[in-house]
C-alpha positions in Angstrom: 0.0 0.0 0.0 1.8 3.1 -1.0 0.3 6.2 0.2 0.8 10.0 -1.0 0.1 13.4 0.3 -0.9 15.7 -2.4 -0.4 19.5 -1.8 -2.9 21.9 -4.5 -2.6 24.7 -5.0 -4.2 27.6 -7.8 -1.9 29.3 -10.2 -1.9 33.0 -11.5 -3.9 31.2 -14.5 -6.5 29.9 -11.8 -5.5 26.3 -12.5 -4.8 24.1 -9.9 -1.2 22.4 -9.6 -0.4 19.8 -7.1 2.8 18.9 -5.2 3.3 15.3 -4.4 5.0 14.1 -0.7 5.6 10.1 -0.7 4.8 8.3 2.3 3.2 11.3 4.5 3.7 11.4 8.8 0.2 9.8 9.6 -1.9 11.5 11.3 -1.6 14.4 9.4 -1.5 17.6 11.5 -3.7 20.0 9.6 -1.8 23.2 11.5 1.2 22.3 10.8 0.0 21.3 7.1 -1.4 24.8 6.9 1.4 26.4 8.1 3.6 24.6 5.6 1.5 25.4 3.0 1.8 29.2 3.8 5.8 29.2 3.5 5.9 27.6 0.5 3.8 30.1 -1.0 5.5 32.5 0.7 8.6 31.8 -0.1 7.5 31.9 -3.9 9.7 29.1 -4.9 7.3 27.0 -7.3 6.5 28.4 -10.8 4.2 25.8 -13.1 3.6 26.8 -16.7 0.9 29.1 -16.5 2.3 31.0 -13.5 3.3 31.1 -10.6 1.2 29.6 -7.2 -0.8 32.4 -5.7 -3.3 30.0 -3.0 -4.2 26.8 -1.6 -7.2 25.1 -3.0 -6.7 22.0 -0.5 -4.7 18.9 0.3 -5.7 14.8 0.6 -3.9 11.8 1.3 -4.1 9.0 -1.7 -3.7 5.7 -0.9 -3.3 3.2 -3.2 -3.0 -0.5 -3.4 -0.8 -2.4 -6.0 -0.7 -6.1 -6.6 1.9 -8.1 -8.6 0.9 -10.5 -11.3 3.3 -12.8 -12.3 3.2 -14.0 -15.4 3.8 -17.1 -16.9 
């Protein structure tokens, strides 16, 4: 089970653009979530194609399953 927290946030094009952490800290403390979310807006250090990030739109956690097949 590999698990993911995905970060979105709007860009100056109103499109949202995600950032992707692999295996997230469980439970997820939404203040310090917040918080991080803040700096890295803040700190203005992510462009994407259509602009740069200018809000949060929200955050989740993505779990998914995979299962080998072998074949043969």
């Amino acid at each position: 089970m590999a698990k993911t927290l995905e970060l979105q946030f709007l860009n100056t094009a109103g499109k949202t653009v995600k950032i992707s952490v692999d295996s997230p800290v469980e439970p997820v403390d939404q203040i310090a979530l917040n918080t991080a979310m803040d700096q890295l807006l803040a700190a203005n250090i992510f462009i994407s194609t259509d602009g740069e990030f200018v809000s949060k739109k929200g955050a989740r956690i993505i779990d998914r399953n995979v299962t080998e097949i072998t074949l043969g």
